[in-house]
C-alpha positions in Angstrom: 44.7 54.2 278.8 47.8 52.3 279.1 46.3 50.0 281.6 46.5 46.0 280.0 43.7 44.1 280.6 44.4 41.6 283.4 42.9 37.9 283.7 40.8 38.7 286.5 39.3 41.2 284.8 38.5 38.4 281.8 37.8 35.7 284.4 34.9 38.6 285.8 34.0 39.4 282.2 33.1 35.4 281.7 30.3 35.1 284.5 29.4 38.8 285.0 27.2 40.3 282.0 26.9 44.0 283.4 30.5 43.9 284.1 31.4 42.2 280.5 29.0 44.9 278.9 31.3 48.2 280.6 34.5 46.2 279.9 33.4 45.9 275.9 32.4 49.7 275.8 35.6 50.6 278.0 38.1 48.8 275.7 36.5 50.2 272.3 36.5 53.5 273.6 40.6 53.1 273.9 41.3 51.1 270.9 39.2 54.2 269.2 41.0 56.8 270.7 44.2 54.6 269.9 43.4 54.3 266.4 42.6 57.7 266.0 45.6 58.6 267.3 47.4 56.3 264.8 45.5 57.9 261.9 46.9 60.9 263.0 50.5 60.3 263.0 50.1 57.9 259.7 50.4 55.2 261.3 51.0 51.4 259.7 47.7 50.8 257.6 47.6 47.1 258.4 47.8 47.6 262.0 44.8 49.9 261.7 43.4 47.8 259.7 43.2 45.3 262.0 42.3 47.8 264.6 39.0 48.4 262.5 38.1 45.0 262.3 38.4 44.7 266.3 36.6 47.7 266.7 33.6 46.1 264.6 33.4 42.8 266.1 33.3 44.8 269.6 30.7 46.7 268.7 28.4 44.1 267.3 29.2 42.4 270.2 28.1 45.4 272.1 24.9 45.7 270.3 24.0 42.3 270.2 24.1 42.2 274.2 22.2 45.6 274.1 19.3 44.6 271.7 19.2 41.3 273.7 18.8 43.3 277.5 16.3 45.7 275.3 14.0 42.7 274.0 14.5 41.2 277.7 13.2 44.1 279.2 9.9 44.8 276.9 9.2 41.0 277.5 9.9 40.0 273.7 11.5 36.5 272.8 15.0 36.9 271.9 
């Protein structure tokens, strides 16, 4: 989990979607665990604060791409 994200792996998030799609889920499931893990040990409020509002726009982003692949695939407009 202590792996940083690297600029290849954001160059290959830019111009591969199935890539970008497991690289969203993969970093929300550590900022999760991370912010759990903060919650835990009381933590600084802010900082998981702003942990919570990541965690959001990461998942919207993550269902956005999801409901778009989903209305791809049944041949609806997007």
């Amino acid at each position: 989990m202590s792996e940083l994200v690297t600029d290849s792996d954001l160059a290959r998030a830019r111009r591969d979607p199935e890539f970008r799609q497991r690289f969203y889920a993969d970093n929300l499931d550590r900022l999760l665990e991370k912010l759990n893990e903060m919650r835990k040990t009381g933590g600084d409020g802010r900082l998981i604060k702003e942990g919570v509002d990541l965690a959001v726009k990461l998942a919207d982003r993550l269902n956005t791409k999801a409901n778009l692949a989903k209305s791809e695939a049944s041949g609806e407009a997007a």
